[in-house]
N, C-alpha and C positions, 0 to 999 in steps of 0.2 A: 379379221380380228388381228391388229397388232399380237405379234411375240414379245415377252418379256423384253428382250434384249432391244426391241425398238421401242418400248417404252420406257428403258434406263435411257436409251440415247437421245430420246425427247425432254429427257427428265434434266437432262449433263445439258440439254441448251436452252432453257427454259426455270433457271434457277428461282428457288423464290426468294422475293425481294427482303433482305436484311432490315430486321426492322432497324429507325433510329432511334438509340438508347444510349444517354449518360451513363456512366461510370456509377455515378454517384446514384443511379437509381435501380444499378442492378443487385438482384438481392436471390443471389439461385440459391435453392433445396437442395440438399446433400441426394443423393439417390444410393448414398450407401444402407443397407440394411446391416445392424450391430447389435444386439444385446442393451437393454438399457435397465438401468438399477435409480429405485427410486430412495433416495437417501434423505430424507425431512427432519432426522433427528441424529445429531452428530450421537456418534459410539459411546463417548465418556462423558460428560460436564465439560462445556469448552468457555473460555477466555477471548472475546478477540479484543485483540490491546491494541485495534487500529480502528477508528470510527471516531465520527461527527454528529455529535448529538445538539451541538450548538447552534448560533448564528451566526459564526463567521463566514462559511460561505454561501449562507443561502440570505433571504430576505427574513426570514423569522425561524424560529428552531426545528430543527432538521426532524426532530423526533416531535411532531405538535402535540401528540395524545401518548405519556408516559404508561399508562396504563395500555392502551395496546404493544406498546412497545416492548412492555414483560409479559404479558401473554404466550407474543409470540415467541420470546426469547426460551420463557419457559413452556412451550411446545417441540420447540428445537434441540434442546437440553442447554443453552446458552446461561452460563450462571452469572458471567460479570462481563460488560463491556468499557473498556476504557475510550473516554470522551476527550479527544484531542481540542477542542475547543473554545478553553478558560479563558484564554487572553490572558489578562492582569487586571488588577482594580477590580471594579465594580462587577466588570463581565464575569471577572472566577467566582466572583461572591453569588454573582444571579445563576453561574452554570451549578456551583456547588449545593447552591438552596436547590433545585430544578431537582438533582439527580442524587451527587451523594449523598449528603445529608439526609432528603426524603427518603434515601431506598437506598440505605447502609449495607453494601456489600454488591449491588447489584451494579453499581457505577462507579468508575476513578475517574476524574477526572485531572488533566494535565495543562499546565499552565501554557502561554508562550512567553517570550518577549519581545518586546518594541526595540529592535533590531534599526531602527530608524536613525535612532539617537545616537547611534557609531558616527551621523552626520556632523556633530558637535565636538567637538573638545573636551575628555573627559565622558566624555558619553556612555561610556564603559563602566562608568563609576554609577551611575544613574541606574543603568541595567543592572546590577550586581546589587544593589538596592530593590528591584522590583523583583529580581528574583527570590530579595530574602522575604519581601513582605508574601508571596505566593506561596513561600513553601510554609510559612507562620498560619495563615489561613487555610492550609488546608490544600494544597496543590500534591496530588500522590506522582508528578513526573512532570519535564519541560517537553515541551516537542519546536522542534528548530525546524521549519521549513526552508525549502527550495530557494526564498528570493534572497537569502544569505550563499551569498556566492555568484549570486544574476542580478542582482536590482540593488543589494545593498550597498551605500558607497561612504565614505570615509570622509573627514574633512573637506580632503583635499578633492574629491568628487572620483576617485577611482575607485574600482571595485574594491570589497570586502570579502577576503578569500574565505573558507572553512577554519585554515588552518590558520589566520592571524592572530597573530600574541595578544587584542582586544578578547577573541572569539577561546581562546583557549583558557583565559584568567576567569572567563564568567563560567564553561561551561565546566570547568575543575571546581569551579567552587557549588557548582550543582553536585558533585560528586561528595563534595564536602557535607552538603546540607542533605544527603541520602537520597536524591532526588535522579529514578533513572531518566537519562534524554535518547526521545523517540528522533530520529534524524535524518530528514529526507532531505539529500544533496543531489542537483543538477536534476533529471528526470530520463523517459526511456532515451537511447543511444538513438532511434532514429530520429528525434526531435533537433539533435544537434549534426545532423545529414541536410545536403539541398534538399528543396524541396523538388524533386523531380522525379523522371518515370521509375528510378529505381527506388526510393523509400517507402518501405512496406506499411509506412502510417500515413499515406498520401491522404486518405480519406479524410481520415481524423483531423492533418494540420490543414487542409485544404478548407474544410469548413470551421477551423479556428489559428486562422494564420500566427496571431500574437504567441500560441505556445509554440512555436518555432526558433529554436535559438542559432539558427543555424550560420548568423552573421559575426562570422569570426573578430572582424572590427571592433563590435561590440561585446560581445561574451566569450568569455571561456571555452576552452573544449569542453566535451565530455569527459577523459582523460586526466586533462587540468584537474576539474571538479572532483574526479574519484582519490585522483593522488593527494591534495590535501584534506581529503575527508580521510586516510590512511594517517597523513601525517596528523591528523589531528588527535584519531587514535593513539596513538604512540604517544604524543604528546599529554594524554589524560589520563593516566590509568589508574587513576583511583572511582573513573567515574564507569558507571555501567550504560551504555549502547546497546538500544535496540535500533537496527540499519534498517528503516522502512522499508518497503518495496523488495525483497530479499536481499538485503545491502547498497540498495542503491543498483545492484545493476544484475538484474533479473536475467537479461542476455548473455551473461558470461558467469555462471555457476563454479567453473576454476576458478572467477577472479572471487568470486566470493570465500569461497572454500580459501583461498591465499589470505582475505580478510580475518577471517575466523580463527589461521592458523596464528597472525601476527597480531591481534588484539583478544588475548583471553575473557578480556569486558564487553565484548559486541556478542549480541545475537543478533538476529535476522527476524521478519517477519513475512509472512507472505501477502501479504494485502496489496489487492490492486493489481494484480499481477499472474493471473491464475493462465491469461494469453498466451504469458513467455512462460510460464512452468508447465504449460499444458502441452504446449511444444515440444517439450524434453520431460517428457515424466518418466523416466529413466535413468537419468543422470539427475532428477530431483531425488528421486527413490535413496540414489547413492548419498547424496552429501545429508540428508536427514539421516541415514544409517552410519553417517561417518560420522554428524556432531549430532547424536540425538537428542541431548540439552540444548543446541544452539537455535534451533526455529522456533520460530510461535506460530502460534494462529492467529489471521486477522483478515478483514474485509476489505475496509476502507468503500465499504459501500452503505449508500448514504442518499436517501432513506434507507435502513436495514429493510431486506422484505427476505419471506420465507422463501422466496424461487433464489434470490443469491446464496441465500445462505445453503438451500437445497445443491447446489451447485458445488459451492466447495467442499460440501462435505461428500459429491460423490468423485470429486475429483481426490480428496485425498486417502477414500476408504474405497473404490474400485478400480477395478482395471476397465471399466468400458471406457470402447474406444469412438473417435469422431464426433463430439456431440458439443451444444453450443456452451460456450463462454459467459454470455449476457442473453439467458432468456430472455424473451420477451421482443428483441432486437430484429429490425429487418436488415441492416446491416449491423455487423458487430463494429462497433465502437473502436478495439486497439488493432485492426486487423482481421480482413476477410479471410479465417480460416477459424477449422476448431479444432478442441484440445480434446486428449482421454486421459485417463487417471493413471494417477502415481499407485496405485494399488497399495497402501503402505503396508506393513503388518501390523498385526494388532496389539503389538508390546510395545510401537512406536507412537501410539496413537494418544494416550493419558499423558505423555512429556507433551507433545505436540501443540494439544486440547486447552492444557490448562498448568502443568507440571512444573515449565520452564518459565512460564509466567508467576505462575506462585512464586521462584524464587525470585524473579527480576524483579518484580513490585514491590519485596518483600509485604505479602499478603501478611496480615496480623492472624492468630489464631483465630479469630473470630471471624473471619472471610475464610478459613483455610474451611471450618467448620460447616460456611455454609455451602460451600464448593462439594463438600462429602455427603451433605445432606440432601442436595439439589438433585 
């Protein structure tokens, strides 16, 4: 009978064979054992003033059955969701019948604009016009996406920065018309990285090459994009800012915290982002305890479903730790790892929920009422 030690050395030359396995197919099980907390019903009445309830990005509306969709909201304790949406025209007239109108208090709906027309001459005048017919019908906020500073181009066919004297005359006079703007500039920091063995979003750009910005010839830095989204701050301050994504750059919480310090009119929101907050739920914990008015709550998840929503609320009301991101997920989506919770306290949690969105909407007493009643 072999000894042990002649069957380790059988074992050291007779290896067994590696299986062959893409990257992209591996999808390993944590083998940490943690404590886990089932959280399905956020602590206070929450607000998330980041979600898609329309059709712009999908084929038909994101939310198909309204009625399940406040079920679950009011299962969750979710009182109002803001519906980024609108467009202009006809679109905010059919998002606004859909949602606010039918179900007064439970939906805002936020206009955009056709950012296109900076193409023309005077183009600026055109927009400034559609932002007044939006806010006249009923538009409660603008929301300025991403392709304003990557895709939007000028006459003359160059880019259209954040900060340009078109982009800053339309978005003050949103300030004028009491209209806050939700504003998502440039996207995460490694999208604008090579795409190579060191970018921790390989997966993700890998199976959607186009969100890649990484070709400096053509775009911006990331950098570029953050500094005239600052400058544009500065440049607006009559207008209120909520900074998508937690200001635009969820990987560097100093740089946001620097935002916060130098625009009294921006808040932040968390939506879309729970990857990089979940990362550092420590230094999250800190900058929510340093500007308790300044965060909101939000998803940007789209279809809303109770496991997402499950998720951030345990991510902002425990401290468990190692646990997924994107239920449901064989791979996660922004990054193969996971996140634990920012454990917040519980005196930060009503600002957080719903508090700081009351004032930034400015919610009418008759929303404030049903937020208390909810």
């Amino acid at each position: 009978m072999p000894s042990l030690q002649q069957a380790l050395g059988a074992a050291e030359q007779a290896p067994a064979p590696v299986p062959d396995l893409r990257l992209v197919d591996w999808a390993p099980r944590s083998q940490v054992s943690v404590p886990a907390s089932a959280v399905g019903r956020a602590a206070v009445p929450a607000v998330d003033v980041h979600n898609h309830l329309g059709r712009w990005l999908t084929d038909d509306w994101c939310a198909p059955d309204v009625g399940a969709l406040l079920a679950m909201m009011d299962a969750a304790n979710v009182a109002t969701v803001v519906n980024l949406d609108g467009r202009w025209g006809d679109e905010l007239e059919a998002n606004l019948d859909r949602y606010d109108r039918a179900h007064p208090g439970r939906f805002l709906t936020f206009c955009q604009l056709d950012w296109s027309l900076l193409a023309r001459e005077g183009g600026e005048r055109e927009i400034a016009a559609q932002l007044r017919d939006a806010a006249a019908r009923g538009a409660r906020g603008v929301k300025v996406w991403k392709n304003l500073g990557l895709t939007v181009v000028g006459p003359d066919g160059a880019l259209v920065a954040p900060d340009d004297p078109r982009v800053v005359g339309v978005l003050a006079l949103a300030g004028e018309l009491g209209l806050p703007v939700l504003m998502h500039v440039a996207d995460p920091k490694a999208f604008f990285d090579p795409l190579d063995a060191h970018n921790e979003r390989f997966d993700e750009l890998a199976g959607q090459p186009d969100w890649s910005f990484a070709d400096r010839g053509r775009y911006p830095s990331f950098d570029q994009l953050l500094g005239a989204f600052e400058r544009l701050l500065v440049a607006t301050p009559g207008t209120q800012y909520i900074g998508a994504h937690v200001g635009c750059v969820a990987e560097d919480l100093d740089h946001v915290a620097h935002l916060l310090r130098t625009a009294p009119h921006l808040v932040v929101d968390i939506a879309g982002r729970l990857a990089e907050l979940g990362r550092q739920p420590r230094r999250f914990r800190r900058l929510v305890e340093e500007f308790p008015d300044r965060v909101l709550f939000g998803t940007d998840a789209f279809p809303l479903t109770a496991d997402q929503l499950e998720v951030h609320f345990r991510f902002l009301e425990t401290d468990d730790e190692c646990f997924d991101y994107a239920p449901g997920e064989a791979v996660p989506p922004q990054g193969r790892w996971q996140i634990s919770g920012a454990g917040l306290p519980a005196h930060l949690l009503p600002g957080l929920y719903a508090g700081n969105a009351r004032r930034v909407l400015g919610l009418g007493a008759h929303l404030d009422a049903h937020l208390d009643a909810h």
